[in-house]
Structure formats: structure tokens, C-alpha cells
N, C-alpha and C positions, 0 to 999 in steps of 0.2 A: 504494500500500500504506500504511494508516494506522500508527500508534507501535504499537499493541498487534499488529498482526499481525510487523510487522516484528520487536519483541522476540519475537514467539511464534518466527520462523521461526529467527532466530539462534538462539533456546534451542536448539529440534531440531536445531541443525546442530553446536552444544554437545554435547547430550549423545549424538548418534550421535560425536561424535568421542570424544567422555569415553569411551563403549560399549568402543570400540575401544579406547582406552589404557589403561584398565581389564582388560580382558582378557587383556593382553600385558605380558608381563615390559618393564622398564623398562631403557635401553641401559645395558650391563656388565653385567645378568646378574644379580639377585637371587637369590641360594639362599637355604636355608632355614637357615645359620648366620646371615646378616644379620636374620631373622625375629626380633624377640625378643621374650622370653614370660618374664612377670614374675608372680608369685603376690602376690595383691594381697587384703587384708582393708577391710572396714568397718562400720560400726557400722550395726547390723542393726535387723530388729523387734523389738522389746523385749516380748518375752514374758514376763511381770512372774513364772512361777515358775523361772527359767531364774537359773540362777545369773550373780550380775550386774546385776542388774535393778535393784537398790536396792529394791523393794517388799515394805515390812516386813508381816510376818507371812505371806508369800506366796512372796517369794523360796525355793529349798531349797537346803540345804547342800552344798560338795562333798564326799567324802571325801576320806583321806591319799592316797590312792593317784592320785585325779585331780591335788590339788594339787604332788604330786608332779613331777607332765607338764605342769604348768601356773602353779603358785603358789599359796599362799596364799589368794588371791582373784579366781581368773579370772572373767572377764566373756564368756561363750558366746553372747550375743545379738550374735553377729559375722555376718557375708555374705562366702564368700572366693570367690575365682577366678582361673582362669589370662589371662590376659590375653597376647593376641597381635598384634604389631604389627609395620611398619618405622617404625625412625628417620624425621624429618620435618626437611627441610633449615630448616623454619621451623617451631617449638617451636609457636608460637599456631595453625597448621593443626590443623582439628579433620576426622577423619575425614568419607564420605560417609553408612556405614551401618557399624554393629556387628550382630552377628549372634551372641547369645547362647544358650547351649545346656546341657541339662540331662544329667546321665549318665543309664545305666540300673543294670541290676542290680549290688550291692557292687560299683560302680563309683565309683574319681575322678575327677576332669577328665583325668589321663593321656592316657587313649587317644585323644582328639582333637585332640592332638595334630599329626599329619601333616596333617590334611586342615584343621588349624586353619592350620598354615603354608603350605599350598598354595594357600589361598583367599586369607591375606593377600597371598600373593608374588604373586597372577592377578592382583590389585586394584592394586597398586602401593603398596600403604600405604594407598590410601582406604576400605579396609574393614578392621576388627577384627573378632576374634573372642574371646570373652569366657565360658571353659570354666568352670561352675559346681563347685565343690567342695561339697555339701551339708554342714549343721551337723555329724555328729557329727566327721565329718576332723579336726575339733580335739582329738581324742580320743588319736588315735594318738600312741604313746611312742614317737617316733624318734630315740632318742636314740642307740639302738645304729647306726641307719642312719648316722646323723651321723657319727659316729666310723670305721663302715668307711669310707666313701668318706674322712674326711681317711687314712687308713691307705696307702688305695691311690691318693689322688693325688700323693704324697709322690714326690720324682725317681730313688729307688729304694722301691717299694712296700713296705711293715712289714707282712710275711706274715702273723706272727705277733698283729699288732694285727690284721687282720681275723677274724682264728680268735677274738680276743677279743672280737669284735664278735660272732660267733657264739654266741658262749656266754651273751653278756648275755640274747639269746632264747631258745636253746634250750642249757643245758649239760648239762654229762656225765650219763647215767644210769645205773642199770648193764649194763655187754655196751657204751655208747655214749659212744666217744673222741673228741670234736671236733677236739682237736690233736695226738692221735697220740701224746701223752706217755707214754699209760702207766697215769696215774692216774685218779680219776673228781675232776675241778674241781669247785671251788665254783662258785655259780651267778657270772657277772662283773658288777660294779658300776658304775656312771658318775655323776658328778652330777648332782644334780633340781634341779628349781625349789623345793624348800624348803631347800637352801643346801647338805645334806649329800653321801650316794649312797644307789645304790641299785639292786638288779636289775630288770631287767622282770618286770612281773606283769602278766596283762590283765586288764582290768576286767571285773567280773560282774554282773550287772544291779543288785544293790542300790549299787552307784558309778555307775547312771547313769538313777533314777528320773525325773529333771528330761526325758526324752524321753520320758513319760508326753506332754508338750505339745506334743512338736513333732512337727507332723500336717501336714496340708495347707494348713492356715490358717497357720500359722506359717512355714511353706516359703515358701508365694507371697509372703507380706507382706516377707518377705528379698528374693526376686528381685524384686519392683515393686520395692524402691530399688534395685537393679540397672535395669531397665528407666526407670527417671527419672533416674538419670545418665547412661543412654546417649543416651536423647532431650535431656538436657542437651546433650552434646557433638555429638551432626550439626544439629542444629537441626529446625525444622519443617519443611523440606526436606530433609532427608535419612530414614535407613532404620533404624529398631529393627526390628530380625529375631529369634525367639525360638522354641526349638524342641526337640529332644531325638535320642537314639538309646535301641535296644530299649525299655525302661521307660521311660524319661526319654522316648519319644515320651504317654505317659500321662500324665507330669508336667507337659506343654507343652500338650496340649490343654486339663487342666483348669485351670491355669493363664488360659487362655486364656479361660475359660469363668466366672471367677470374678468374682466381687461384691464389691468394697473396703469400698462403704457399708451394712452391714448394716442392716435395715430397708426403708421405702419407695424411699429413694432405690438409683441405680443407677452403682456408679460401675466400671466394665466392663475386665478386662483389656484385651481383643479392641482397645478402642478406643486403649488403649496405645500398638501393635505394628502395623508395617504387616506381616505375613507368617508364617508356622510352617513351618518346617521338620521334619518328620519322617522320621528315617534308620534304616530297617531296624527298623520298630515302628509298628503300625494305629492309635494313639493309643488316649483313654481309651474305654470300652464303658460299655453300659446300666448302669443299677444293677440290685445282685444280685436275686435274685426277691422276697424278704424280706430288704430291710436291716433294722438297728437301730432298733429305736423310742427316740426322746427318752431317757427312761431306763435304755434298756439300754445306750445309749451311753454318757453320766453315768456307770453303772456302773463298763464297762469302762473308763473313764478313770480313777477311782478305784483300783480295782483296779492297774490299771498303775505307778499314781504312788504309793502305798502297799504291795503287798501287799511281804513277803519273801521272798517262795520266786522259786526260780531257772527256774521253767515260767512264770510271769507275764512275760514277756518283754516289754521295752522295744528291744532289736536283738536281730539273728539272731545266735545261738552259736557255731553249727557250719554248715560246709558240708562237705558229701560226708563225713561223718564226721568232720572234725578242725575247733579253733576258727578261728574266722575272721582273726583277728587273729593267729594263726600263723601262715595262707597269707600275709596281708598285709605282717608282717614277712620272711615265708622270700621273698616274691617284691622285697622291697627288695636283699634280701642276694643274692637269686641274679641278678635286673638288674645289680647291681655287678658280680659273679662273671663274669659272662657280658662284662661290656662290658671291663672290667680284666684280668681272665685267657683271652681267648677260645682255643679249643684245648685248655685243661690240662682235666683231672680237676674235677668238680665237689666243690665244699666242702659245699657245704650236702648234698651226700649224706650226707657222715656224722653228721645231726642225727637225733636220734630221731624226730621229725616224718614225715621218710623214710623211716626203717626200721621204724617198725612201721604197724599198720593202718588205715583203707584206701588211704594209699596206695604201701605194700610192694607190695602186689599189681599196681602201675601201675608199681613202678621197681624192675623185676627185673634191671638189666642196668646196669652204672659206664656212666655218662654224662663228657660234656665238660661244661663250665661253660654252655655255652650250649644246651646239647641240654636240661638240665633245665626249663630255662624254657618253651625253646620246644614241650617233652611238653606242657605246660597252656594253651600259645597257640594252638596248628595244629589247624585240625577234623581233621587224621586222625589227630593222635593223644589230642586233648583228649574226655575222655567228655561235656565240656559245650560244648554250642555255642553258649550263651550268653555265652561269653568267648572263643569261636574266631576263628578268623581264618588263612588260607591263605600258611603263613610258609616251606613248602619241606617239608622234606621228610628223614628217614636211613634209609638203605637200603644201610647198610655190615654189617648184619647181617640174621639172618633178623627178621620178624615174622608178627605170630597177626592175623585180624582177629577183636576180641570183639564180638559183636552187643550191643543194647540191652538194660540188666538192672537195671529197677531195685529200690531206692531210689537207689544208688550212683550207677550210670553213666544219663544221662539220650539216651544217643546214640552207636551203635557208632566202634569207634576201634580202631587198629592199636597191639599190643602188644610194644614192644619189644624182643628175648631178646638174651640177652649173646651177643657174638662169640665165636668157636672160640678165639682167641688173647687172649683175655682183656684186650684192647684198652678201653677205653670206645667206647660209640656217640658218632659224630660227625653234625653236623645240616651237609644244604647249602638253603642261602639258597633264597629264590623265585626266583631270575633265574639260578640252576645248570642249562645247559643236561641237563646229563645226569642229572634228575631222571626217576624212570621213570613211562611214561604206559601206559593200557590203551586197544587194546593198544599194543604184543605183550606185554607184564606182563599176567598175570590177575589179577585185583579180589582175590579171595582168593586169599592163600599159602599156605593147608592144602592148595589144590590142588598146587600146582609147588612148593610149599615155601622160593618164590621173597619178594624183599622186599618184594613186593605193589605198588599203584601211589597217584602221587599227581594225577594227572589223569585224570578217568574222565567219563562222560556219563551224565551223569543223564537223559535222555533226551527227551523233546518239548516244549514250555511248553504246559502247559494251558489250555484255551478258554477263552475270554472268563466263561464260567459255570460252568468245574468250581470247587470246592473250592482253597485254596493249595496247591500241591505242587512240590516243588526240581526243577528240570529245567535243561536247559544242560551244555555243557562246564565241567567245573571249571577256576578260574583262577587262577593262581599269582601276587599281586599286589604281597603283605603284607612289609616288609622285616624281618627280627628283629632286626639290629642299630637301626633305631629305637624299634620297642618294647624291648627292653632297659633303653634308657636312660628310657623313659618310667615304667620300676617303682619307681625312687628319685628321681625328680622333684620340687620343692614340687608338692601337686596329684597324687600319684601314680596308681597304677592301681589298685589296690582300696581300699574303704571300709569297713577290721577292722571297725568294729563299727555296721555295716548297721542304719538304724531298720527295724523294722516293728511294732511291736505299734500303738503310734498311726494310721501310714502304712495300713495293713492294713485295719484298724475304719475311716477313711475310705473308702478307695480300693473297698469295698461298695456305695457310694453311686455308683460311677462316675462319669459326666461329668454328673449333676444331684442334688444333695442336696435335693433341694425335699422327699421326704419326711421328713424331719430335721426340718423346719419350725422351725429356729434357726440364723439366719446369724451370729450373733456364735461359734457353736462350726464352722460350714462352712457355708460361701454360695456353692457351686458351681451356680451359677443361668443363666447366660448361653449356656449350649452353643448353644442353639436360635438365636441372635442372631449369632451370630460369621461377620461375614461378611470376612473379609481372605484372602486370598491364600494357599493350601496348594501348596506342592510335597510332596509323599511320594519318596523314595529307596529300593528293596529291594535284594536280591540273590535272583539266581536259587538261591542254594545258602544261603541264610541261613533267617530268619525271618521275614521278609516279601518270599514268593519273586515274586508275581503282584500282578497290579493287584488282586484279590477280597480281598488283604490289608489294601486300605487303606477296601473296602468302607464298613462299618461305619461308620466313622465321618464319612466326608467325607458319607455320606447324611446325617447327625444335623444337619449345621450350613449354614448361613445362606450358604456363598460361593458364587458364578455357578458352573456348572459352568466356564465358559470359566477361571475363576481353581484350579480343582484339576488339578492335572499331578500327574502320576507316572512317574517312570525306574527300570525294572528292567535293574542290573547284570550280565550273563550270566555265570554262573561266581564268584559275590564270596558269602564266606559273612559271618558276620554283623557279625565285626568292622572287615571288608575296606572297607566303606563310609569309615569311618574313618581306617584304618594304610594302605590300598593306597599303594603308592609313587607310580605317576602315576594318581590315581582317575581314573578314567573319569566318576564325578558330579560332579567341580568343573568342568566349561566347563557342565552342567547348571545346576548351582547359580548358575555367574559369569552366565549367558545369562539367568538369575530375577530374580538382583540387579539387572542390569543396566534388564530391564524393568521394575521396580520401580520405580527410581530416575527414568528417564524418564517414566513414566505419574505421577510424583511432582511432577517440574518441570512437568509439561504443566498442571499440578492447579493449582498455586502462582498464589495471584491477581497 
């Protein structure tokens, strides 16, 4: 046996051992407290109108109000992320593979959370995972958040300072007591970053013109220096992994598909990144029938970054009827609520927020601290399954099931009516044996009047060439005391003020801008070309239930067939991919990496 075979043979007998200890927790037992996950910023692309930027007559102003949340002179051309690891008994060990990942809809890095720590704890510490916070996150006034949690980690909790906390978001109106006093409060004050105090106000679009720029172009040019640090640290033998969940599978393709060197030259995401990961999302689609021509693009750019009315939108306002940045804040405060008081009466009931409309009509009934949260977590009771996830289940009272009705509700859901004894409703967990299944529960409780069911069968998986359609046993997977904690997180779980007007006017163009015909404004060029390594992840009860969900796009691009896999979760709806307590897609995922990383040393001259 010559030097080169004999090194080849040892490498293979290396990395099938590595396969293996990779895979396997490491002796004592890593949980996912030793996991640890660190909210990490850095200096971003410099998008010279981006406050910050230093480029005179170009740079644009902030207002009071952002400086407020920020200072005098913040600097937004930042890149943040959760960052997830174990400790390394030797500092200068640099992992084997990172595997970085975009959210989806008014999402933050939060929710990936669980399946961020499951995958580092499977790896032993040789892989990170690297949860992206998009730019406006810097946005958010947490300052109120800040102050409940110090309130309620104190060694006897200051009740009353968390009701103050309350108040800084949502205070008294009239008919609406937050703390019960009596009177209707002032709004409550905390100090800002320009030295004095001052209540929450959310921003309205003319405090956030500067994301007129931040498009597509501006995003990816953020995550390539994410993606060239990471290939910094495993080296040229190791594994940049880079991918998304629901939307954020759109953001990873095109991503993937993008053009750095504007003009002739070609300088290639795809070539980056050894792999994509796509979880519960078909990646990015065709361009629309009729994009934007040259200048109607220019236009709307203009328009966005100039106009003042509050319809020219630069982020999304409202969701389901109330501001975004309300839910954002009430789901800080009610994580707390939920993780700090679990059991009692929930607080944030008594916010105006709740009590009037639309969503009175969803919280007809005194909840516990944690049943609130988990109304807007659990597909059976959440109307959006775009932020669902299969978290258990309350059935200590009756409920209604309401069918689909939009604008409002984008997807039927169980409506919770108050108890006979005027108790609040209480939530039990995924793993409550005595959650009720159908049967002997019937699916609807208008029939038996009964508390309806939370495991049901959707019924057959669809052929190879029907249409996407949920089918499967439903599965109870999601735990809600972790997502709790992930609402007030650095890196939280929603993203108050959502870009899209920029994001929108690209994302027309889908996975090829070539009609644009100007890559210095989008160069999503590469789709056709991108030949690396796709896994896809659905769920049978989610939004990418069947293999026809990930159709579309694995036909568009360049990889062998043999390098596209897909795993459908039976029963896991859309967030479950993510929060599930033991996912069923990380030995998927650890089995990808793993050939990844071998097919990687086999490679290595």
C-alpha cells in the first residue's frame, strides 16, 4: 500500500469514527443548559444610506425616537446572530462545520433555538449553529422587557415592577387597569439612550425611511461576512452550511443564487457554502409574470425612501389587525409571565391590546400566564400556522372549533370559552398523557359539546404527483416551557417591525433578477448554476407537507439528483421542525453533516 492510499485509508477510518462520535452525546451527558448561545453583532455591509455609514450627503438621519432606542448616533450597518455552541476544553479548537440559518416570516433567531441546541449537543461541540437576526431587530425598544425580567429575577419577585413594565407598552386607557389601582396611569417611563426617559412609542414609517435600502442586496452582503467568518473558523476542510425555515427557506436559496461581483465577472454565493438546508419552506420560485422594469423599480425605491404618508410602507404595520410591534412587545412580556409566574392569572390580559379588537374575539375566556402565549403558539389554537407549532393542548373547558375566515384568521382553530367556575383556562404541555385524541373525542365540539381533540389524522400522504396536502397522525412534539423562554431572549421570537416594502419589490424577481438587467441594484443570477448539496425538511401537518413541496425549486438548480434528499416529519406542523423537543430531523440532519464532512476529507488533496 503506497503513502497516499495508506493516508486515504486512515482518513476513512477517521472520519467513520469522527461519524460516530459526532453523532453521540459525549460521556456525562451534555444537555442543552451546557449549550451556550451568545447574541453576537458585527460590522456589517455598509450601505452608505443606512445611518452610520459616514457617507456625506447620502447617509439619512435618524429621528428622536430611534435615537432614543439607540443614541444619538447609531450605526445600523451591523450583522447580529445567535450563536450556539459547547464550551471547548481547548479555546484555539475551531469547530468542524457551522451551519447558519435565516428566519422566516416576522421572525427572530428565537425559534431555532431547540433544534439549534440539539444539533450542537449531537455534534459534540464540532458543529455551531449560527441563528441570523435580520437588520431591523435593532429596532426594537426593549427596554420595558429589560426591566420586567430584572423585576422578576429578583429573590423575591417586584410584582409591582412588572405591572410597571407593562405599562411602559401598553398603559391604562379608559374601562383599562393594568395594576388594578383604580386609576387610569400615566403612560410608565424608563431611560433612553439620549440620557433622559421616556415611554415606548413604536416607530412609524417616516422613523424608518433608511429601509427604503435594505433589500436583498443589502441582506446577502450582511450574511456573506457571516458566511466568511465561518469558513474562517472550520477551514477549507470543514463545512459552511446555510439555509432557512418557512421564508427564510427563500432567503437561503436566493442567497445562494446571488452574484457578489456585479458586472462580467462572477463571484457566486453557491460557491461559498458546501450545502442548504431548507426546513418547512420550497425555497425561492420563478419571477412574477411581469416584474418591475429598470425604472419602475428606481421609482419605487424613491418613493419608499422619500414619500411621507404612512401607506408607502418600508415594514409591515399590523398583523391580524393590531401593530406588530405590540405583538412583539406583549409576546416579551407574556414569555416572562409564563416562565416567572407559570399557573397564576395572566397579566398581560388586562392590556388593552387584549381586550379590544381582533383579538377580544380570540381571548374570551381568563387564561393562566402560560395558556396566553401558548393561544398564539399551538396550531389548534393559533388562526396562523405560520407561527404554529404543536405545544399541547387545554381542554379544562369547553371549546368552539372556528373554520377559516379571512382576512383575520388564515386557518381554522379551537376557540376557547371560559369555565363554568370562572377559573382561568389552564394549558397541558405536549408530553400530558391525558391530552384528548380522536377518537373517542370528536374533531368538533359543536357536536358533543365536548373539549374537542388535539391528535387527529389527517389522513393518507398523497402520491408521488398529487398536489401538497397535510396528511398523517398529528404529533405532539413542541415543548412550551422552551419556547417561553425563547420570547424574551437577545435574538427573540418576533421581528416588531418586519421589512417589506424593499424585500417585496425584490422578492418579484424570485430566484433570477436577470430581467432587472442591473446587478449593482440585484444580481440574483446564479440559480441555474448552484450545484451543492440540498437537504429539504417538511412536516406532514405544516407547510411543506410532501416531497411536491420542495418540487419547484430543487428542479431550477444545478445539484445531482443523488445530492437532493428530503425528510417529511409525520404529524410536525410548521414550527415543530424547529421547537420539537426530541426532532425527529436532527439524526437526518447529523447523518447530512456527517456525509458532508467525509465526502469533504475524501476531497482534500
Amino acid at each position: 500500500m503506497n503513502v497516499r492510499a495508506l493516508t486515504l485509508s486512515l482518513t476513512l477510518a477517521a472520519v467513520f469514527a469522527m461519524g460516530v462520535a459526532l453523532a453521540s452525546c459525549p460521556p456525562g451527558g451534555v444537555t442543552d443548559a451546557l449549550v451556550q448561545r451568545e447574541y453576537l453583532s458585527l460590522p456589517g455591509y455598509v450601505e452608505p444610506h443606512t445611518p452610520g455609514s459616514g457617507v456625506s450627503g447620502v447617509e439619512m438621519p435618524t429621528t428622536t425616537l430611534v435615537q432614543q432606542i439607540l443614541g444619538p448616533s447609531p450605526d445600523l450597518n451591523q450583522v447580529s446572530y445567535a450563536r450556539f455552541s459547547l464550551p471547548r476544553p481547548d479555546p484555539s479548537a475551531k469547530p468542524r462545520a457551522i451551519l447558519i440559518l435565516v428566519p422566516g416570516f416576522v421572525s427572530g433567531a428565537g425559534p431555532f433555538t431547540p433544534l439549534a441546541q440539539q444539533l450542537v449537543r449531537s455534534f459534540g461541540g464540532n458543529l455551531e449553529v449560527w441563528a441570523i437576526d435580520r437588520r431591523p431587530n435593532q429596532l426594537e425598544d426593549l427596554r420595558g422587557s429589560h426591566y420586567a425580567q430584572s423585576k422578576l429575577e429578583q429573590a423575591t419577585p417586584d410584582l409591582n415592577g412588572f405591572l410597571d413594565a407593562i405599562q411602559f407598552y401598553f398603559p391604562d386607557q379608559p374601562g383599562v387597569d393594568v395594576n388594578g389601582n383604580g386609576i387610569q396611569d400615566p403612560p410608565f417611563a424608563l431611560p433612553d439612550a439620549l440620557g433622559g426617559t421616556s415611554p415606548f412609542r413604536q416607530l412609524d414609517q417616516n422613523d424608518a425611511r433608511f429601509m427604503a435600502y435594505w433589500g436583498v442586496d443589502t441582506y446577502v452582503r450582511d450574511w456573506k461576512i457571516l458566511v466568511d467568518k465561518a469558513r474562517e473558523e472550520v477551514g477549507p476542510e470543514g463545512l459552511v452550511l446555510f439555509g432557512g425555515h418557512s421564508m427564510g427557506t427563500e432567503w437561503a436559496g436566493i442567497f445562494a443564487a446571488y452574484d457578489f461581483d456585479p458586472g462580467p465577472g462572477v463571484d457566486a454565493a453557491y460557491q461559498k457554502i458546501d450545502g442548504i438546508l431548507l426546513l418547512e419552506g420550497g425555497g425561492p420560485g420563478a419571477p412574477v409574470a411581469s416584474p418591475p422594469t429598470h425604472a419602475a423599480y428606481l421609482d419605487t425605491v424613491n418613493t419608499l425612501a422619500t414619500s411621507t404618508l404612512q401607506t408607502d410602507q418600508v415594514f409591515l404595520p399590523s398583523f391580524s389587525g393590531a401593530p406588530l410591534s405590540q405583538f412583539g412587545a406583549g409576546a416579551e412580556l407574556a414569555g416572562l409571565d409564563g416562565t416567572f409566574r407559570p399557573g397564576l392569572p395572566s397579566l398581560l390580559q388586562r392590556t388593552a391590546i387584549f381586550q379590544t379588537f381582533p383579538l377580544s374575539i380570540i381571548l374570551i375566556s381568563p387564561l393562566t400566564s402560560e395558556t396566553l402565549i401558548a393561544l398564539f403558539l399551538d396550531n389548534n389554537t393559533s388562526p396562523v400556522a405560520e407561527l404554529a407549532g404543536s405545544f399541547g393542548f387545554s381542554d379544562d373547558g369547553p371549546n368552539s372549533l372556528v373554520p377559516a375566515s379571512p382576512p383575520f384568521f388564515f386557518s381554522p382553530f379551537y376557540l376557547l370559552h371560559p369555565r363554568a367556575d370562572g377559573q382561568p383556562r389552564h394549558w397541558k404541555n405536549y408530553n400530558d398523557p391525558t391530552l384528548p385524541t380522536c377518537p373517542p373525542f370528536n374533531p368538533d365540539p359543536a357536536v358533543d359539546g365536548g373539549p374537542g381533540c388535539v391528535i387527529k389524522d389527517l389522513g393518507p400522504r398523497p402520491g408521488p404527483t398529487d398536489p401538497p396536502a397535510r396528511w398523517g397522525l398529528e404529533a405532539q412534539v413542541s415543548d412550551l416551557d422552551d419556547m417561553l423562554q425563547t420570547q424574551f431572549q437577545p435574538g427573540n421570537f418576533l421581528e416588531w417591525y418586519f421589512g417589506t416594502g424593499r424585500p417585496n419589490l425584490d422578492f418579484q424577481f424570485g430566484r433570477d433578477s436577470s430581467a432587472l438587467g442591473d446587478e449593482s441594484l440585484l444580481a440574483v443570477t446564479q440559480n441555474a448554476n448552484v450545484n451543492v448539496p440540498v437537504l429539504c425538511i417538511g412536516g406532514s401537518d405544516g407547510l411543506a407537507p410532501t416531497e411536491a413541496s420542495f418540487a419547484d425549486y430543487l428542479g431550477s438548480i444545478a445539484t445531482p439528483a443523488a445530492d437532493k434528499e428530503i425528510f417529511i416529519a409525520e404529524g410536525y406542523a410548521h414550527l415543530d421542525v424547529l421547537t420539537a423537543k426530541n426532532n425527529v430531523a436532527v439524526p437526518h440532519i447529523v447523518a447530512w453533516v456527517n456525509r458532508l464532512l467525509q465526502r469533504k476529507l475524501l476531497a482534500a488533496p
